[in-house]
N, C-alpha and C positions, 0 to 999 in steps of 0.2 A: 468446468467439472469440479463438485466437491472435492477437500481433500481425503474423508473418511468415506467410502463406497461399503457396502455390504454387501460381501459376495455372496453370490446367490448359489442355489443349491440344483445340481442335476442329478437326474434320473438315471441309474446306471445300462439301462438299458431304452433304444427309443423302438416304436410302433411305422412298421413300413406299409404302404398302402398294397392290398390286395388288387389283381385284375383279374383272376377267376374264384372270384368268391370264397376261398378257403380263409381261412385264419390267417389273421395278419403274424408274420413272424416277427419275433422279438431277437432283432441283432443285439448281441452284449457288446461296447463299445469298451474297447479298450483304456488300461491306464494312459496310455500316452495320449489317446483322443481325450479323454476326460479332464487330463492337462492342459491340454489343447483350447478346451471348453474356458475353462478357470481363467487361461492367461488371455483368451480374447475379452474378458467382461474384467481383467483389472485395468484400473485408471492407467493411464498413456502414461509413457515416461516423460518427463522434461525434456524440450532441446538445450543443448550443450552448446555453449558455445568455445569459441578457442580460446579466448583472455576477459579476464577481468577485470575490475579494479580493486585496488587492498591498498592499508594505508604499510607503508614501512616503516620503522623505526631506524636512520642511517647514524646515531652514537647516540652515546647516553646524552641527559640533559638538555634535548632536542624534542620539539611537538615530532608528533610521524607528520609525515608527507603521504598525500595522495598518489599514489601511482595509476596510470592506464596499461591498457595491454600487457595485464601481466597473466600467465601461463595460468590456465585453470587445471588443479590439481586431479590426479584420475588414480583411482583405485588399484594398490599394488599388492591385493588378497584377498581370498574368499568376505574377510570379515571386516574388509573396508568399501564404505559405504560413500557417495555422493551427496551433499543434503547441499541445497540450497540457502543461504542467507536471509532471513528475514527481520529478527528483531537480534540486538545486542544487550546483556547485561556487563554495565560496567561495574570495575572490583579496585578496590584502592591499588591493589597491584601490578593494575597498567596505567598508573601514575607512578606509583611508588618504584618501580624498577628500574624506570629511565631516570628518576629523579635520583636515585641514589644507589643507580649502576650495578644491578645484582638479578639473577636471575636471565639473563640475557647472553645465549649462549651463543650465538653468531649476530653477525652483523652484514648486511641488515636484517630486521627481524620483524616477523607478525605477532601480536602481541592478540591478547582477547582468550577468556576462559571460557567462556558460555554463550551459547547461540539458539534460537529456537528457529524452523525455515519447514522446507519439505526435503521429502526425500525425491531424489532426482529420479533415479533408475531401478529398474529391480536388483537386488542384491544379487551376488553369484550364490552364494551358497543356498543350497536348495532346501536349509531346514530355518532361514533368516522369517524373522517376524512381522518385517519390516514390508512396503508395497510401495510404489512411486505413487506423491502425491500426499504418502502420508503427513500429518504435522508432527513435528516432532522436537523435545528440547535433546541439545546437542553439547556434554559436560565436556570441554577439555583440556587433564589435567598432565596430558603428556606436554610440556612448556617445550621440552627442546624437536618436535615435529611442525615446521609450519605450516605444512599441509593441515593440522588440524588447529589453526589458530582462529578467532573470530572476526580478525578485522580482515576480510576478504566477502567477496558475492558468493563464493563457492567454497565449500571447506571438506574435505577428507575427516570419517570417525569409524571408529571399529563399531560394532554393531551391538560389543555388549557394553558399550556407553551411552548409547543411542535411548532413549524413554520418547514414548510416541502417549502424546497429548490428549485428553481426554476433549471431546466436543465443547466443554463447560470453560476452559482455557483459551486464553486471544494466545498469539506467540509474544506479545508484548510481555504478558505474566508468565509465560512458560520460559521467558530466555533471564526470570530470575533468580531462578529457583535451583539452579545445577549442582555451583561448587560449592555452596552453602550445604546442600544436601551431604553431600560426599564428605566434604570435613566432618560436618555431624555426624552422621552414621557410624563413621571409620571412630569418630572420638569414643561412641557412645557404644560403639560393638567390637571392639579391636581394645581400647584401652583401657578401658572398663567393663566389657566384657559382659554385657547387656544381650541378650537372649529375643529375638526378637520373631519367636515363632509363632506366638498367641496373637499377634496382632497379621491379620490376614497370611497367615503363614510366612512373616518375613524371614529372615536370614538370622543364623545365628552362629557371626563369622567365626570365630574363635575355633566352633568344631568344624566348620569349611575350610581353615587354615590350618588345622590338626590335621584332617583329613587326604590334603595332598601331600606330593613331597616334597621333601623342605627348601629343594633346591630350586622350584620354581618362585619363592619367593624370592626376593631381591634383597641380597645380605645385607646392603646397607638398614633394611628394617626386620632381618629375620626376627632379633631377639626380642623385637617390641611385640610380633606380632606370636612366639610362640612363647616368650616366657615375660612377659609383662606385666602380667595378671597370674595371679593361684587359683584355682575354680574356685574354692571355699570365699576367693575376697569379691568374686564379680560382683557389678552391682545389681539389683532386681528391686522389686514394685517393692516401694517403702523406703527406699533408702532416697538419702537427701545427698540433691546434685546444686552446688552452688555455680552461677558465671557471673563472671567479670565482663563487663558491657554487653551487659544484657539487651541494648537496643541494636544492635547490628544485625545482620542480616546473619550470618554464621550462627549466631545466640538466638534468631529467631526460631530457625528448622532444629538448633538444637532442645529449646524448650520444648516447640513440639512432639517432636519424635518422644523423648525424654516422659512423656506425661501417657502417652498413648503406652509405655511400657510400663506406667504406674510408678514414675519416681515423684519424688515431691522436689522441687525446682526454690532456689533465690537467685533472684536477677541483683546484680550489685549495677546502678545505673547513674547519669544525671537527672535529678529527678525535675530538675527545671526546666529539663529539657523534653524528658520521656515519660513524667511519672505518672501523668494523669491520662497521657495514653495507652499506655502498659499494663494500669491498674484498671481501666475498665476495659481494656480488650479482652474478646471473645475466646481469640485464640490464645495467647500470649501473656495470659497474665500468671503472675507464678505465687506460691504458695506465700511469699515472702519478698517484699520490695526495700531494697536498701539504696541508700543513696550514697554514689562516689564521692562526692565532694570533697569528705573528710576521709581518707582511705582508715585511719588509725581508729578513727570512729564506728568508720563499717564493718573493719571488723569485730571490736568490743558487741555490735548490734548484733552479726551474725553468730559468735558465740553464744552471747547472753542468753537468744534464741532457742537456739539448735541444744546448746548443755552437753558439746562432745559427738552429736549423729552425726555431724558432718565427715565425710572423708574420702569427697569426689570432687573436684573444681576442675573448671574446663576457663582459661582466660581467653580472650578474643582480641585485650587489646593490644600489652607490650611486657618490658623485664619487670616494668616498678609494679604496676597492678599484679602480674603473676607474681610478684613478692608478699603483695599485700593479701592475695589471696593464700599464699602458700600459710605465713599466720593464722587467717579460720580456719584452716585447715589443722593447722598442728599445736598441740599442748606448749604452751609457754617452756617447759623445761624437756624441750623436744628441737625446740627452733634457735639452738646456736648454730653460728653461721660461718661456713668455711668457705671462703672464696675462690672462683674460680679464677686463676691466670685470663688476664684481653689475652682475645682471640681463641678461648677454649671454650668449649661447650659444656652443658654439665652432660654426665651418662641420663641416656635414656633407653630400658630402663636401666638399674644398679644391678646388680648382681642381687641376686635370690638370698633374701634375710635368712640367718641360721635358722629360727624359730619359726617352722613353716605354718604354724597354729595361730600368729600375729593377725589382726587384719588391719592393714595397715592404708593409709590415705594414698592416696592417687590425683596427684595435679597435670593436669593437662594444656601446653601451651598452644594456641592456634599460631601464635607470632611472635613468641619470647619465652624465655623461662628463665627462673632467677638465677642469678650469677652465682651464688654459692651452690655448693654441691647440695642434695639432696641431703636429710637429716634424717638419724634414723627413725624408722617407721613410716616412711614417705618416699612414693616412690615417682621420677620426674617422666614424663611421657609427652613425646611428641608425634604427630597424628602421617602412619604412616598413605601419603596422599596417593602416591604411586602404584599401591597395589588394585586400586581404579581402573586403572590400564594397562597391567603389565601381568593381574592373573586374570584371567576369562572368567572365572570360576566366581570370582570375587563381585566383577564386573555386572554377570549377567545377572549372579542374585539382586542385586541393589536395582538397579535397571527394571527388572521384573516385579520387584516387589513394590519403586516407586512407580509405576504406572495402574495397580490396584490401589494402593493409598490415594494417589490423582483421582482413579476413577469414581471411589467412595468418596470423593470428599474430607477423608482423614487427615490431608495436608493442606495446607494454603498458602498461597504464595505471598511473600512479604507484599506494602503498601509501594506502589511506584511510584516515586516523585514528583515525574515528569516524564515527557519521551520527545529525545531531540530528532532530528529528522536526517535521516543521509551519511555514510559513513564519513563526510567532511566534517559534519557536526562533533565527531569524537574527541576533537581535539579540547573543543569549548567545555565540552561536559566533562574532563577530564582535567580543566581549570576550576571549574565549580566545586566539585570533589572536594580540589588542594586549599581551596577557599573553607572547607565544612561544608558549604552549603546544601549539602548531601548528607542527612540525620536523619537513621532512622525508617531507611527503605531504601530503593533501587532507583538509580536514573538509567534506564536503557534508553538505546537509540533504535529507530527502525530507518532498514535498510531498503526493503521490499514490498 
Protein backbone atom coordinates (compact mmCIF):
# COMPACT_ATOMS: atom_id res chain seq x y z
CA UNK A 1 0.00 0.00 0.00
CA UNK A 2 1.38 3.48 -0.94
CA UNK A 3 2.63 5.77 1.66
CA UNK A 4 0.55 8.93 0.55
CA UNK A 5 -3.36 7.72 0.01
CA UNK A 6 -5.99 10.40 -1.06
CA UNK A 7 -8.73 10.32 0.85
CA UNK A 8 -11.61 10.12 -0.85
CA UNK A 9 -14.70 12.17 -0.54
CA UNK A 10 -18.43 11.03 0.82
CA UNK A 11 -21.76 11.95 0.19
CA UNK A 12 -23.24 13.08 3.28
CA UNK A 13 -26.34 11.38 2.70
CA UNK A 14 -26.69 7.74 0.84
CA UNK A 15 -30.04 6.48 -1.53
CA UNK A 16 -31.78 3.28 -0.02
CA UNK A 17 -33.59 0.98 -2.31
CA UNK A 18 -37.41 1.26 -2.70
CA UNK A 19 -39.89 -2.16 -2.63
CA UNK A 20 -43.17 -0.17 -3.31
CA UNK A 21 -42.20 2.07 -5.76
CA UNK A 22 -42.23 5.34 -3.76
CA UNK A 23 -39.25 7.61 -3.65
CA UNK A 24 -36.13 6.22 -2.50
CA UNK A 25 -35.54 7.88 1.02
CA UNK A 26 -32.45 9.74 1.79
CA UNK A 27 -30.92 8.61 5.28
CA UNK A 28 -28.59 11.57 6.50
CA UNK A 29 -25.61 9.53 8.01
CA UNK A 30 -24.27 10.63 10.92
CA UNK A 31 -20.91 12.42 12.05
CA UNK A 32 -19.81 9.39 13.72
CA UNK A 33 -20.66 7.05 10.59
CA UNK A 34 -19.06 9.50 8.26
CA UNK A 35 -16.01 9.00 10.72
CA UNK A 36 -16.51 5.65 10.54
CA UNK A 37 -16.38 6.08 6.63
CA UNK A 38 -12.91 8.19 6.67
CA UNK A 39 -11.05 5.78 9.16
CA UNK A 40 -12.02 2.45 7.15
CA UNK A 41 -10.31 4.00 3.64
CA UNK A 42 -7.11 5.36 5.72
CA UNK A 43 -3.92 3.27 5.16
CA UNK A 44 -3.57 0.41 7.93
CA UNK A 45 -1.37 1.15 10.73
CA UNK A 46 1.94 -0.57 11.09
CA UNK A 47 2.54 -3.71 13.37
CA UNK A 48 4.39 -2.91 16.40
CA UNK A 49 6.51 -4.95 17.52
CA UNK A 50 7.87 -5.39 21.31
CA UNK A 51 11.90 -4.69 20.75
CA UNK A 52 14.17 -3.37 18.56
CA UNK A 53 17.42 -2.85 17.73
CA UNK A 54 19.43 0.79 18.47
CA UNK A 55 22.99 1.29 18.73
CA UNK A 56 24.04 2.61 22.53
CA UNK A 57 26.65 4.81 23.38
CA UNK A 58 27.97 2.96 27.03
CA UNK A 59 30.88 6.10 27.81
CA UNK A 60 32.43 8.57 26.05
CA UNK A 61 35.24 7.88 23.61
CA UNK A 62 33.75 4.56 22.69
CA UNK A 63 32.08 3.52 18.91
CA UNK A 64 28.06 2.58 20.08
CA UNK A 65 27.31 -0.84 20.18
CA UNK A 66 24.54 -2.54 18.54
CA UNK A 67 21.91 -3.70 20.99
CA UNK A 68 18.87 -6.49 20.24
CA UNK A 69 15.74 -6.60 22.07
CA UNK A 70 15.73 -3.44 23.25
CA UNK A 71 12.15 -1.92 24.34
CA UNK A 72 10.32 -0.11 21.57
CA UNK A 73 9.39 3.21 22.70
CA UNK A 74 5.20 4.01 22.85
CA UNK A 75 3.54 7.24 23.03
CA UNK A 76 3.23 9.14 26.47
CA UNK A 77 0.60 12.17 24.95
CA UNK A 78 -1.77 13.22 22.75
CA UNK A 79 1.18 14.88 20.52
CA UNK A 80 3.57 11.98 20.56
CA UNK A 81 3.75 10.20 17.60
CA UNK A 82 5.19 6.65 16.53
CA UNK A 83 7.21 6.92 13.18
CA UNK A 84 9.05 4.26 12.12
CA UNK A 85 12.87 4.28 11.01
CA UNK A 86 13.96 4.40 7.68
CA UNK A 87 16.92 6.61 6.54
CA UNK A 88 19.40 8.38 8.99
CA UNK A 89 21.16 11.82 8.58
CA UNK A 90 24.43 11.81 10.06
CA UNK A 91 25.73 15.41 12.01
CA UNK A 92 29.29 16.03 13.30
CA UNK A 93 27.69 15.95 16.69
CA UNK A 94 27.21 12.30 16.93
CA UNK A 95 30.85 11.97 16.50
CA UNK A 96 31.78 15.12 18.12
CA UNK A 97 30.01 14.28 21.61
CA UNK A 98 31.47 11.08 22.47
CA UNK A 99 34.68 12.15 21.15
CA UNK A 100 34.86 14.97 23.34
CA UNK A 101 32.28 14.06 26.08
CA UNK A 102 29.65 16.88 26.08
CA UNK A 103 26.35 16.75 25.42
CA UNK A 104 25.62 13.24 26.81
CA UNK A 105 23.31 13.32 29.53
CA UNK A 106 22.87 9.66 30.72
CA UNK A 107 24.58 6.84 30.03
CA UNK A 108 23.86 4.84 28.05
CA UNK A 109 22.65 6.95 25.40
CA UNK A 110 20.85 7.11 21.93
CA UNK A 111 22.53 9.53 20.05
CA UNK A 112 21.11 10.72 16.20
CA UNK A 113 19.27 14.12 15.36
CA UNK A 114 17.27 13.46 12.23
CA UNK A 115 15.26 10.70 10.86
CA UNK A 116 13.05 10.30 7.92
CA UNK A 117 10.50 6.63 8.26
CA UNK A 118 6.58 6.57 8.38
CA UNK A 119 4.35 6.99 10.62
CA UNK A 120 3.26 4.09 12.56
CA UNK A 121 -0.24 4.56 13.97
CA UNK A 122 -2.87 7.21 13.94
CA UNK A 123 -2.11 9.76 16.19
CA UNK A 124 -4.58 10.28 19.44
CA UNK A 125 -5.20 13.56 18.95
CA UNK A 126 -8.08 14.10 16.74
CA UNK A 127 -7.07 17.44 15.16
CA UNK A 128 -3.13 15.60 14.25
CA UNK A 129 -2.26 16.10 10.39
CA UNK A 130 -0.53 13.23 10.40
CA UNK A 131 -2.19 9.29 8.95
CA UNK A 132 -0.16 5.99 9.35
CA UNK A 133 1.88 5.34 6.51
CA UNK A 134 2.49 8.66 6.13
CA UNK A 135 6.46 9.64 4.95
CA UNK A 136 7.77 11.76 6.92
CA UNK A 137 11.21 13.75 8.14
CA UNK A 138 11.62 13.44 11.86
CA UNK A 139 13.91 16.73 13.40
CA UNK A 140 15.17 15.79 16.96
CA UNK A 141 16.35 18.52 18.82
CA UNK A 142 15.20 17.40 22.42
CA UNK A 143 19.14 15.54 22.95
CA UNK A 144 18.27 14.56 26.45
CA UNK A 145 14.74 12.27 25.47
CA UNK A 146 15.84 8.87 24.02
CA UNK A 147 12.80 8.07 22.98
CA UNK A 148 13.34 10.56 20.29
CA UNK A 149 16.82 9.82 19.38
CA UNK A 150 17.72 8.38 15.69
CA UNK A 151 19.74 5.50 16.21
CA UNK A 152 16.81 2.98 16.90
CA UNK A 153 14.06 0.99 14.33
CA UNK A 154 11.44 3.02 16.13
CA UNK A 155 11.61 6.53 17.49
CA UNK A 156 8.95 8.74 19.69
CA UNK A 157 8.28 12.70 18.09
CA UNK A 158 5.86 15.26 19.06
CA UNK A 159 3.68 15.97 16.14
CA UNK A 160 4.79 19.64 15.86
CA UNK A 161 8.19 18.40 14.83
CA UNK A 162 7.06 16.00 12.62
CA UNK A 163 7.19 17.57 8.40
CA UNK A 164 5.39 14.93 6.24
CA UNK A 165 7.45 14.63 2.85
CA UNK A 166 6.28 15.66 -0.22
CA UNK A 167 5.93 12.54 -3.25
CA UNK A 168 9.12 14.33 -5.05
CA UNK A 169 11.35 13.45 -1.89
CA UNK A 170 13.19 9.61 -1.28
CA UNK A 171 13.49 9.56 2.91
CA UNK A 172 17.18 9.33 2.00
CA UNK A 173 16.85 13.33 1.10
CA UNK A 174 14.30 13.95 3.49
CA UNK A 175 16.32 12.54 6.64
CA UNK A 176 18.92 15.56 5.62
CA UNK A 177 17.44 18.26 5.78
CA UNK A 178 15.87 18.56 9.59
CA UNK A 179 18.36 20.22 12.11
CA UNK A 180 19.93 22.16 9.35
CA UNK A 181 16.56 23.59 8.75
CA UNK A 182 15.76 24.49 12.42
CA UNK A 183 19.26 26.16 13.16
CA UNK A 184 18.58 28.15 10.14
CA UNK A 185 15.41 29.38 10.65
CA UNK A 186 15.70 30.02 14.47
CA UNK A 187 19.20 32.02 13.29
CA UNK A 188 17.49 33.70 10.63
CA UNK A 189 13.99 34.54 12.35
CA UNK A 190 14.65 34.72 16.17
CA UNK A 191 18.21 36.38 15.94
CA UNK A 192 17.90 38.51 13.34
CA UNK A 193 14.70 38.83 13.22
CA UNK A 194 13.63 38.05 9.61
CA UNK A 195 9.79 38.22 8.81
CA UNK A 196 9.08 35.43 6.90
CA UNK A 197 5.33 35.97 5.83
CA UNK A 198 5.64 36.90 2.22
CA UNK A 199 7.15 33.80 1.42
CA UNK A 200 4.25 31.19 1.34
CA UNK A 201 2.82 32.62 4.42
CA UNK A 202 5.86 31.51 6.69
CA UNK A 203 6.32 32.40 10.22
CA UNK A 204 7.40 35.38 11.68
CA UNK A 205 8.78 34.30 15.01
CA UNK A 206 9.70 37.13 16.88
CA UNK A 207 5.77 38.29 16.91
CA UNK A 208 4.85 34.35 17.83
CA UNK A 209 7.32 34.82 20.64
CA UNK A 210 5.85 38.39 21.61
CA UNK A 211 2.78 36.98 21.27
CA UNK A 212 2.77 34.18 24.15
CA UNK A 213 3.59 34.34 27.60
CA UNK A 214 6.84 34.82 28.57
CA UNK A 215 7.01 32.06 30.71
CA UNK A 216 6.47 29.46 28.32
CA UNK A 217 9.73 30.18 26.96
CA UNK A 218 12.59 28.57 28.48
CA UNK A 219 14.61 31.27 30.59
CA UNK A 220 17.76 29.86 29.76
CA UNK A 221 16.89 31.81 26.18
CA UNK A 222 14.13 34.08 27.11
CA UNK A 223 16.30 37.11 26.64
CA UNK A 224 17.54 36.08 23.18
CA UNK A 225 14.48 35.41 22.13
CA UNK A 226 12.42 38.60 23.42
CA UNK A 227 15.10 41.16 23.66
CA UNK A 228 17.88 40.31 21.13
CA UNK A 229 16.85 42.28 18.45
CA UNK A 230 15.10 46.03 18.27
CA UNK A 231 12.39 45.91 15.40
CA UNK A 232 14.03 49.04 13.87
CA UNK A 233 17.56 46.60 13.52
CA UNK A 234 15.65 43.18 12.01
CA UNK A 235 17.04 42.19 9.16
CA UNK A 236 14.80 42.37 5.59
CA UNK A 237 15.31 42.00 1.66
CA UNK A 238 18.47 43.99 1.04
CA UNK A 239 20.39 43.65 3.77
CA UNK A 240 23.72 41.64 3.51
CA UNK A 241 24.07 38.37 5.50
CA UNK A 242 27.52 37.11 5.59
CA UNK A 243 28.58 33.04 6.78
CA UNK A 244 31.53 31.51 7.64
CA UNK A 245 31.71 28.00 6.03
CA UNK A 246 29.55 28.42 3.80
CA UNK A 247 29.68 24.73 2.54
CA UNK A 248 28.03 22.93 5.38
CA UNK A 249 24.90 21.80 5.39
CA UNK A 250 23.56 24.39 8.31
CA UNK A 251 25.03 27.34 5.77
CA UNK A 252 23.38 25.49 3.10
CA UNK A 253 19.39 25.88 4.17
CA UNK A 254 20.71 29.01 5.58
CA UNK A 255 21.56 30.64 2.17
CA UNK A 256 18.60 29.36 1.09
CA UNK A 257 16.04 30.44 3.30
CA UNK A 258 18.13 33.70 3.54
CA UNK A 259 17.47 34.57 -0.38
CA UNK A 260 13.92 33.43 -0.64
CA UNK A 261 13.38 36.51 2.19
CA UNK A 262 15.41 38.68 -0.28
CA UNK A 263 18.81 39.03 1.55
CA UNK A 264 21.84 39.34 -0.42
CA UNK A 265 24.32 36.40 1.11
CA UNK A 266 28.65 35.83 1.21
CA UNK A 267 29.73 32.55 1.64
CA UNK A 268 33.38 32.88 3.31
CA UNK A 269 34.52 29.15 2.03
CA UNK A 270 37.49 26.75 0.96
CA UNK A 271 37.51 27.53 -2.25
CA UNK A 272 39.65 24.48 -3.42
CA UNK A 273 37.53 22.85 -2.00
CA UNK A 274 33.90 24.21 -2.70
CA UNK A 275 34.45 27.08 -4.93
CA UNK A 276 33.57 25.91 -8.16
CA UNK A 277 30.81 24.10 -6.86
CA UNK A 278 29.23 26.86 -4.96
CA UNK A 279 29.73 29.43 -7.65
CA UNK A 280 27.82 27.65 -10.24
CA UNK A 281 25.09 26.01 -8.06
CA UNK A 282 21.68 26.58 -8.89
CA UNK A 283 20.69 26.84 -5.41
CA UNK A 284 23.40 27.95 -3.40
CA UNK A 285 25.33 30.33 -4.86
CA UNK A 286 25.53 33.70 -3.08
CA UNK A 287 26.10 37.17 -4.03
CA UNK A 288 29.77 37.06 -3.01
CA UNK A 289 32.29 34.11 -2.73
CA UNK A 290 35.20 34.52 -0.41
CA UNK A 291 37.77 32.36 0.28
CA UNK A 292 39.02 30.99 3.97
CA UNK A 293 42.14 30.23 3.53
CA UNK A 294 43.61 33.47 4.44
CA UNK A 295 40.96 34.53 7.20
CA UNK A 296 42.81 38.31 7.71
CA UNK A 297 42.41 38.45 3.83
CA UNK A 298 38.82 37.57 3.84
CA UNK A 299 38.09 39.83 5.60
CA UNK A 300 40.02 42.91 4.04
CA UNK A 301 37.78 41.17 0.66
CA UNK A 302 34.46 41.36 2.46
CA UNK A 303 34.87 44.96 3.58
CA UNK A 304 36.53 46.31 0.71
CA UNK A 305 33.19 44.88 -0.92
CA UNK A 306 30.39 45.55 1.28
CA UNK A 307 31.99 49.55 2.32
CA UNK A 308 30.08 49.06 5.93
CA UNK A 309 26.35 47.17 4.79
CA UNK A 310 27.48 44.33 6.49
CA UNK A 311 26.03 43.78 10.00
CA UNK A 312 24.65 40.19 10.13
CA UNK A 313 27.15 37.04 10.26
CA UNK A 314 25.90 33.59 11.04
CA UNK A 315 29.39 31.30 11.66
CA UNK A 316 28.97 27.54 11.21
CA UNK A 317 32.44 26.65 12.05
CA UNK A 318 34.13 27.45 15.49
CA UNK A 319 35.73 30.52 18.13
CA UNK A 320 38.71 31.62 15.48
CA UNK A 321 36.31 31.97 12.28
CA UNK A 322 33.43 33.60 14.56
CA UNK A 323 36.41 36.01 15.47
CA UNK A 324 37.34 36.51 12.09
CA UNK A 325 33.93 37.05 11.20
CA UNK A 326 33.18 39.25 14.06
CA UNK A 327 35.97 41.80 12.26
CA UNK A 328 33.80 42.16 8.80
CA UNK A 329 31.55 42.71 10.75
CA UNK A 330 32.76 45.60 13.03
CA UNK A 331 34.67 48.99 12.19
CA UNK A 332 38.30 48.72 13.10
CA UNK A 333 37.93 51.37 15.91
CA UNK A 334 34.95 49.23 17.32
CA UNK A 335 36.86 45.81 17.56
CA UNK A 336 39.02 46.16 20.86
CA UNK A 337 38.95 43.21 22.47
CA UNK A 338 38.11 42.38 26.02
CA UNK A 339 38.59 38.92 27.10
CA UNK A 340 36.67 36.53 28.44
CA UNK A 341 37.88 34.29 31.57
CA UNK A 342 38.32 29.92 30.32
CA UNK A 343 35.26 28.58 31.15
CA UNK A 344 32.91 31.73 30.62
CA UNK A 345 30.91 32.36 28.02
CA UNK A 346 30.39 35.71 26.45
CA UNK A 347 26.46 37.25 27.16
CA UNK A 348 24.09 36.45 24.64
CA UNK A 349 22.54 38.72 23.97
CA UNK A 350 24.24 42.20 26.20
CA UNK A 351 22.18 44.20 27.66
CA UNK A 352 20.11 46.73 25.44
CA UNK A 353 22.58 49.66 24.05
CA UNK A 354 21.66 53.26 25.56
CA UNK A 355 21.15 54.57 22.04
CA UNK A 356 18.05 52.69 20.94
CA UNK A 357 18.25 54.58 17.41
CA UNK A 358 22.02 52.47 16.79
CA UNK A 359 21.62 49.84 14.39
CA UNK A 360 23.96 47.90 15.44
CA UNK A 361 25.71 44.26 13.85
CA UNK A 362 24.56 41.05 14.97
CA UNK A 363 26.89 37.86 14.94
CA UNK A 364 25.58 34.71 15.15
CA UNK A 365 27.48 31.50 16.47
CA UNK A 366 26.17 27.95 15.33
CA UNK A 367 29.24 26.33 17.50
CA UNK A 368 31.41 29.17 18.99
CA UNK A 369 31.59 32.68 19.65
CA UNK A 370 34.55 34.82 20.31
CA UNK A 371 36.18 34.68 23.47
CA UNK A 372 36.16 38.32 24.05
CA UNK A 373 33.10 40.08 25.12
CA UNK A 374 30.94 41.63 22.61
CA UNK A 375 32.29 45.34 21.52
CA UNK A 376 30.18 48.08 21.40
CA UNK A 377 27.62 48.17 18.63
CA UNK A 378 27.71 44.35 18.27
CA UNK A 379 25.64 42.29 19.52
CA UNK A 380 26.71 38.12 20.27
CA UNK A 381 23.72 35.74 19.67
CA UNK A 382 23.50 32.10 20.04
CA UNK A 383 20.70 30.06 18.23
CA UNK A 384 18.01 29.41 20.68
CA UNK A 385 17.59 25.32 19.38
CA UNK A 386 15.11 24.29 22.20
CA UNK A 387 12.40 26.41 21.46
CA UNK A 388 11.94 23.52 18.49
CA UNK A 389 10.41 21.35 20.96
CA UNK A 390 9.55 22.94 24.07
CA UNK A 391 6.97 25.67 22.36
CA UNK A 392 4.20 24.17 20.21
CA UNK A 393 3.56 27.31 19.00
CA UNK A 394 6.97 27.64 17.54
CA UNK A 395 7.22 24.11 16.59
CA UNK A 396 4.12 23.75 14.38
CA UNK A 397 4.72 27.04 12.55
CA UNK A 398 8.09 25.81 11.16
CA UNK A 399 6.83 22.32 10.49
CA UNK A 400 3.90 23.61 8.57
CA UNK A 401 5.60 26.18 6.75
CA UNK A 402 8.57 23.64 5.87
CA UNK A 403 6.14 21.12 4.30
CA UNK A 404 4.67 24.04 1.71
CA UNK A 405 8.40 25.21 0.84
CA UNK A 406 9.00 21.06 0.30
CA UNK A 407 5.86 20.96 -1.56
CA UNK A 408 6.70 24.00 -4.06
CA UNK A 409 10.11 23.20 -4.47
CA UNK A 410 11.45 26.42 -2.62
CA UNK A 411 13.83 24.17 -0.71
CA UNK A 412 16.24 21.50 -1.66
CA UNK A 413 17.88 19.31 0.16
CA UNK A 414 21.66 19.46 0.45
CA UNK A 415 23.87 16.82 -2.11
CA UNK A 416 24.25 13.17 -0.41
CA UNK A 417 27.46 11.86 -0.29
CA UNK A 418 26.83 8.52 0.00
CA UNK A 419 24.29 6.12 1.84
CA UNK A 420 25.71 3.51 4.06
CA UNK A 421 23.45 0.63 4.69
CA UNK A 422 22.09 -0.87 8.22
CA UNK A 423 22.28 0.80 11.50
CA UNK A 424 25.78 -1.18 11.98
CA UNK A 425 27.02 0.82 9.42
CA UNK A 426 26.95 4.15 11.75
CA UNK A 427 29.79 3.44 13.36
CA UNK A 428 32.07 3.38 9.93
CA UNK A 429 30.38 6.63 8.59
CA UNK A 430 30.86 8.25 11.65
CA UNK A 431 34.86 7.36 11.15
CA UNK A 432 34.60 8.87 7.78
CA UNK A 433 33.23 12.08 9.16
CA UNK A 434 36.28 12.27 11.78
CA UNK A 435 38.51 11.46 8.56
CA UNK A 436 36.65 14.92 6.58
CA UNK A 437 35.85 12.64 4.17
CA UNK A 438 32.37 14.09 4.47
CA UNK A 439 32.62 17.98 2.57
CA UNK A 440 30.14 19.41 1.57
CA UNK A 441 26.84 17.37 1.85
CA UNK A 442 25.23 14.56 3.96
CA UNK A 443 26.19 10.85 4.51
CA UNK A 444 22.99 9.13 5.73
CA UNK A 445 22.60 5.64 6.39
CA UNK A 446 19.36 3.65 5.45
CA UNK A 447 17.73 1.55 7.93
CA UNK A 448 14.61 0.40 6.25
Amino acid sequence: MPSFLRRLSFPKGRKTPSTSGEQPKIITESKQDEQAHIQDDEPLPLPIPATQRVLLLHAAKQPYQLTEEYAVPTPQSHHEVLIRTQAIGLNPIDWKAPDFNFAIPTLPYISGRELAGEVVAKPTSPSSRLKPRDKVLVISTDYRDLRKAAYQEYVIAFDYNIVRLPASLSVEEGSTLGVAFVAAVLSLGVCMGVDFSSVLGGPDLLSILRGIEAEKIPADVRQECLEGIQDHERAGAGDWLAIWGGSSTSANLTIQLAKLAGLKTVSIVNKAKHGLRLSNHSTIRTDLLVDSHDPARAVDIIRSNLRGKLRFGIDTVGRDSATSLLHALTPSNLAKETVVGEGEAPPSPPSTPHDSSLLQAHLIGLTGLPKQIAPDGVQFHTVPIKLFHEVPEVGDALVRWFERLLEKGLVSPPEIIDVEQGLESINSGLDRMRRGEISGGKLVVRVA
